[in-house]
Each structure stands twice: as structure tokens, then as C-alpha cells.
C-alpha positions as CSV (number, residue, x, y, z in Angstrom):
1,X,36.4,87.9,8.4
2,X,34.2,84.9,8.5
3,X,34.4,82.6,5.6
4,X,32.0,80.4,6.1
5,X,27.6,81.3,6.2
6,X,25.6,80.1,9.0
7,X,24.2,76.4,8.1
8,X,20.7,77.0,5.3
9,X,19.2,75.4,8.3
10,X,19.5,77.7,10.6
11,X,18.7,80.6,8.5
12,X,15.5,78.9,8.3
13,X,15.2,78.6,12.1
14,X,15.9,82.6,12.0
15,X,13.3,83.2,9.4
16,X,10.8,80.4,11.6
17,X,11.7,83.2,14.5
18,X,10.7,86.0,12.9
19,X,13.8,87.9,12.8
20,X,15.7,87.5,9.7
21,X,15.6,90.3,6.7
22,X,15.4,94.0,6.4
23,X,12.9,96.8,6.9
24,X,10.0,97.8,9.9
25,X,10.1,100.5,11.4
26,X,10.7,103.8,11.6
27,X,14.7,104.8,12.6
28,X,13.3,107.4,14.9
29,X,12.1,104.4,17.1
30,X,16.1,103.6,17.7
31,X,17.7,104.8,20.6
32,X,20.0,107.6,19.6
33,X,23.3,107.0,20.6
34,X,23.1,103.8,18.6
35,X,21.5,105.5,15.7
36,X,24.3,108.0,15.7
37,X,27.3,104.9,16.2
38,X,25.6,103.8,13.2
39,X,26.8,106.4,10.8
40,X,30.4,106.1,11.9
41,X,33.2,104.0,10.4
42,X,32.9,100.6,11.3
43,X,36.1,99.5,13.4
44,X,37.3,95.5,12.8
45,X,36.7,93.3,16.0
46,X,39.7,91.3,16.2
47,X,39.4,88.3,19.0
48,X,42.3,85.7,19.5
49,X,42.1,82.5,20.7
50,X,42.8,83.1,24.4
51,X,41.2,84.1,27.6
52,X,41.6,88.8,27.0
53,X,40.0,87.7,23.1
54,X,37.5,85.3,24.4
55,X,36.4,88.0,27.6
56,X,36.2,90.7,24.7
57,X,34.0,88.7,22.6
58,X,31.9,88.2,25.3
59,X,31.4,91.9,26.0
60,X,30.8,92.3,22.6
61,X,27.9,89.7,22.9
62,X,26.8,91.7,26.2
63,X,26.8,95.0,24.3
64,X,24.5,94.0,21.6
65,X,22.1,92.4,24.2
66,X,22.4,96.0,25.9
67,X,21.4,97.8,23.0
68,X,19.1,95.2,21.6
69,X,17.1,95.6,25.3
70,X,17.7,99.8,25.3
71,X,15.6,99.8,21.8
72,X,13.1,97.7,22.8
73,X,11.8,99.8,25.3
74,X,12.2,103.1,23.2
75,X,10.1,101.6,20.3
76,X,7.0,101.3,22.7
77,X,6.0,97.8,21.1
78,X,5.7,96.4,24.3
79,X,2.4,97.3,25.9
80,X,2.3,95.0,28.6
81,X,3.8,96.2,32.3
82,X,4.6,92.8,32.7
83,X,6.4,91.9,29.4
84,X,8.1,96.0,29.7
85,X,9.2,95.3,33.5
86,X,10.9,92.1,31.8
87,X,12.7,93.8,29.1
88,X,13.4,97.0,31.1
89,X,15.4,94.8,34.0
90,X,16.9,92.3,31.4
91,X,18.4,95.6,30.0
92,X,19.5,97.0,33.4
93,X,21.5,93.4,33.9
94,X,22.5,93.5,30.2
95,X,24.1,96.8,30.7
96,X,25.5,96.0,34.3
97,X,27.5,92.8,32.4
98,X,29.3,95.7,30.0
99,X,30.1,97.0,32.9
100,X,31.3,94.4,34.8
101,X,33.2,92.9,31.6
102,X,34.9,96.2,31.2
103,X,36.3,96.1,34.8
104,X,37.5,92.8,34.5
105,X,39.1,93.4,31.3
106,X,40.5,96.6,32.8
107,X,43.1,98.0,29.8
108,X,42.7,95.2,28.1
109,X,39.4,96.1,26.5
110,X,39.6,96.1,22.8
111,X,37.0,98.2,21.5
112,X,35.0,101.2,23.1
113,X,31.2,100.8,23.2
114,X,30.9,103.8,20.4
115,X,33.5,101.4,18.5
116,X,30.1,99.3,17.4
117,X,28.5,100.2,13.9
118,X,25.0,99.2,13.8
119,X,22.6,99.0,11.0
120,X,19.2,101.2,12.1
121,X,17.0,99.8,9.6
122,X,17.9,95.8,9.8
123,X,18.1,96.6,13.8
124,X,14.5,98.6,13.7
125,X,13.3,95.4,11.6
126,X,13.8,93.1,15.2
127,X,11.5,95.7,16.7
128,X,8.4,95.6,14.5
129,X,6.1,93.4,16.6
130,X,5.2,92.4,20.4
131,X,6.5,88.8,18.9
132,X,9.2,89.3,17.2
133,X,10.7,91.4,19.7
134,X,10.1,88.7,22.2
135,X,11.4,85.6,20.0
136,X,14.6,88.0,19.5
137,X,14.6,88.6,23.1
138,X,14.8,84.4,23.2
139,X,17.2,83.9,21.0
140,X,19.6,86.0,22.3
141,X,19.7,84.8,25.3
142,X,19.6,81.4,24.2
143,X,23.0,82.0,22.3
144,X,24.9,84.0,25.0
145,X,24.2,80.6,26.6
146,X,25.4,78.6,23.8
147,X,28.4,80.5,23.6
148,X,29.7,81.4,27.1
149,X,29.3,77.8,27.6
150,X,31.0,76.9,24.1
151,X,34.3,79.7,25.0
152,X,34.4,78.4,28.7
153,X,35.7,75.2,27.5
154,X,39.1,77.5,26.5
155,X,39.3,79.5,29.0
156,X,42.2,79.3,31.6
157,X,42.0,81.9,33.9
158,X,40.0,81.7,37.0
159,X,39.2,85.1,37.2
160,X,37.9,85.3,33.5
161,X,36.3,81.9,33.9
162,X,34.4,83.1,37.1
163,X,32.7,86.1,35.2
164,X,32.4,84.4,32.3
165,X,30.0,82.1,34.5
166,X,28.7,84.0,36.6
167,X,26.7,85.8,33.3
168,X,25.9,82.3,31.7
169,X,23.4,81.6,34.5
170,X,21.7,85.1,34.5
171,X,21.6,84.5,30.5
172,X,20.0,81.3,30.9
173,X,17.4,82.9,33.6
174,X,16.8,85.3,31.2
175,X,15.8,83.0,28.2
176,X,13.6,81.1,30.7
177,X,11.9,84.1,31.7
178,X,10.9,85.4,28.0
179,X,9.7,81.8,27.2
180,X,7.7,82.1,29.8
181,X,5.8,85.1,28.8
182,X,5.7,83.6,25.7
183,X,4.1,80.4,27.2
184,X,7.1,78.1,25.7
185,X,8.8,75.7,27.2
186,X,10.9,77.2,29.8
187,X,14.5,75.1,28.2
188,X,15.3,75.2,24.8
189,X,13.7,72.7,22.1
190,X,16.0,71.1,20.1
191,X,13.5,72.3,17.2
192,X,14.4,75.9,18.4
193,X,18.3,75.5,18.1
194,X,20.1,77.5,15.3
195,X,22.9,74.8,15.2
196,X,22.4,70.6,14.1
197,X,24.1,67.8,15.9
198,X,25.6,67.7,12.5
199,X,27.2,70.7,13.3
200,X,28.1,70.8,16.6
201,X,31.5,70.4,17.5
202,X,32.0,66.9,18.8
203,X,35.2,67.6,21.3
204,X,33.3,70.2,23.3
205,X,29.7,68.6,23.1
206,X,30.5,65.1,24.8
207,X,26.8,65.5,26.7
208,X,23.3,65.1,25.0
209,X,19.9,64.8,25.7
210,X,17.2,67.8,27.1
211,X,19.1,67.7,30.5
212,X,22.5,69.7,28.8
213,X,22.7,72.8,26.7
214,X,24.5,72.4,23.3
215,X,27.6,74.2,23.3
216,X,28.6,76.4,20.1
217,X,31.9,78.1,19.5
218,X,32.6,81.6,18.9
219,X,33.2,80.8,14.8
220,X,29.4,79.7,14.9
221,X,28.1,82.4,17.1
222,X,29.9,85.0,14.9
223,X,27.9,83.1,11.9
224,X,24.5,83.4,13.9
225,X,25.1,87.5,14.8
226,X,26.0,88.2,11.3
227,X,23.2,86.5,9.7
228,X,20.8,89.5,11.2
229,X,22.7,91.9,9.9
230,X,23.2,94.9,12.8
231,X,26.0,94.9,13.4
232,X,28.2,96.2,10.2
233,X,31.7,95.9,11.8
234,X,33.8,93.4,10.2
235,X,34.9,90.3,12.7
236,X,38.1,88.4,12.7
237,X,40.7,87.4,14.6
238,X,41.7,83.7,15.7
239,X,39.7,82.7,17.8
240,X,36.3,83.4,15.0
241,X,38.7,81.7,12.3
């Protein structure tokens, strides 16, 4: 399990977003598979600290993404063709990264997709708005950047490391494109960033400045997804410790 919170800081950047706390809408607007995953026994992620753990807690990040995406366009909050073409192909990718995670992984896949225990009402409550969808959508992205980056530092194994890159870029595309519809700036503010300098991990962050994307590790990504509360299994393991 964690033992640490996520910084008061950046539960105020969450609450800035729009997408920290409980309630919304309606659980019929959830997609059903993941309301019915939701009512099963939540299983303990466990990732160590090498390249199978770090692969695995990728996929998980790519599975929430999926689902995240899949329930977006069943709650019909997106009116837009535009804005619904966006979230319908970021889903299509999304889903094609569990995928393509799983065959890397091959038998050394740690948890089954209907593994995941999510929490309808806190999940519904990221689904209320046009905005708030769309801010989620943002961060997200922004922080499967922030953390394939942050894992790829510990990574060893070209294979692992090549799809571990190959999805970083089509996150960060992906964060660019919902900032666009959102007429933000395309690269993310250091006023939008749910981790300080102060907190940042020196030995992997030698780069600043608006030119280089921060890089967080898994133990702070971990903190960041639990903080919106969908996801009810426990996480643990070495390389989140």
C-alpha cells in the first residue's frame, strides 16, 4: 500500500481541475462491464521495481485511460462531433496500448483486465460535465507522460523500453490534442502540474525549463490515481514503495 498522500498542493490542482470528490451522475451512464468489475473483489496490484513490474504498471495506467475514454462516450456529455470524434479515437488507441502491452508482456501479465475494481459513483463523478470530462481527459494524458517518462529512466530492456516509448508520444499527442479543443496551451503549464519542483525527484529530473516534461515516478503517480478515488484495488509492490 501507499503510505504517503499526494502533496495538499496537488489535491488543490485536482480540485482547480474539476475532478476531485464524489457524486454526478447517474451509474447507468457507466459502461457495463466496468460497472459490473466494480462489484467484485478487489485484487492487490503488486509492481516491482523492474522492467515485467514497470510494463505492468503501465498497462494498468493504459487500462484506466481505456475505460476512462469507453465511459465518456457512453454518458453522452459530449455533444460536439468534433470533441466525440476526439474521445472516441483517443479510446480506440487507449484500448489498442492494452493490447499491445498485453502481447509484449505475453505470460508475464499480472492481472486480467476484469482483475480492476472501480468505484461507479466517484468514476460517474469525472463524467458530469463537457469540462470536466475534458480537463480529466488532460490530465490523464498529461500523467501517462509524466510517468512513462519517469519509469523509462529504469527500464533495461530494449524491447520494454521501445513500447514503453512508443505510447509516451501518442500520450503526449493526445494531451496536446484535448488542450486544443479546450483552447489551452498545447504543453503543459507548470501552473497545471500536479507535482512541485519541491517534489520532484532530483536524480531523474536533471532538465528544466518549458522545453522538458517533468518526470514523476511510479510512487507519485500511484499518489495522483488514488487521489480520485476509482479505482478501489489496493497498490503495492516495490517499485510504488
Amino acid at each position: 500500500m501507499i503510505s504517503d498522500k499526494i502533496p495538499s498542493t496537488s489535491r488543490r490542482s485536482l480540485i482547480k481541475w474539476g475532478i476531485y470528490g464524489i457524486g454526478g451522475l447517474a451509474i447507468a451512464a457507466m459502461p457495463p462491464a466496468i460497472y459490473a468489475q466494480s462489484n467484485s473483489r478487489a485484487k492487490t496490484l503488486t509492481f516491482n521495481a523492474n522492467d515485467i513490474g514497470i510494463l505492468n504498471f503501465a498497462l494498468l495506467l493504459e487500462e484506466l485511460e481505456a475505460a476512462f475514454y469507453a465511459a465518456v462516450v457512453s454518458s453522452g456529455r459530449i455533444k460536439n462531433n468534433k470533441e466525440l470524434d476526439y474521445m472516441r479515437a483517443f479510446g480506440a488507441q487507449e484500448a489498442a496500448h492494452v493490447t499491445f502491452l498485453r502481447s509484449v508482456l505475453g505470460n508475464q501479465v499480472q492481472f486480467a483486465t476484469g482483475d480492476l475494481s472501480f468505484n461507479p459513483s466517484n468514476f460517474n463523478n469525472l463524467l458530469t460535465s463537457r469540462d470536466r470530462i475534458l480537463n480529466t481527459a488532460i490530465t490523464l494524458e498529461d500523467l501517462g507522460v509524466h510517468a512513462y517518462n519517469g519509469a523509462g529512466t529504469s527500464m533495461t530492456d530494449p524491447t520494454f523500453l521501445l513500447a514503453a516509448g512508443s505510447i509516451a508520444s501518442v500520450e503526449a499527442r493526445h494531451a496536446a490534442g484535448v488542450r486544443s479543443l479546450m483552447n489551452k496551451p498545447v504543453t503543459e503549464p507548470d501552473s497545471d502540474r500536479l507535482i512541485s519542483d519541491a517534489n520532484l525527484n532530483a536524480s531523474i529530473n536533471p532538465f528544466k525549463g518549458k522545453a522538458y516534461d517533468e518526470l514523476y515516478t511510479p510512487k507519485q503517480i500511484v499518489a495522483i490515481v488514488s487521489s480520485l478515488n476509482i479505482l478501489n484495488n489496493p497498490i503495492g509492490g516495490s517499485l510504488v514503495s
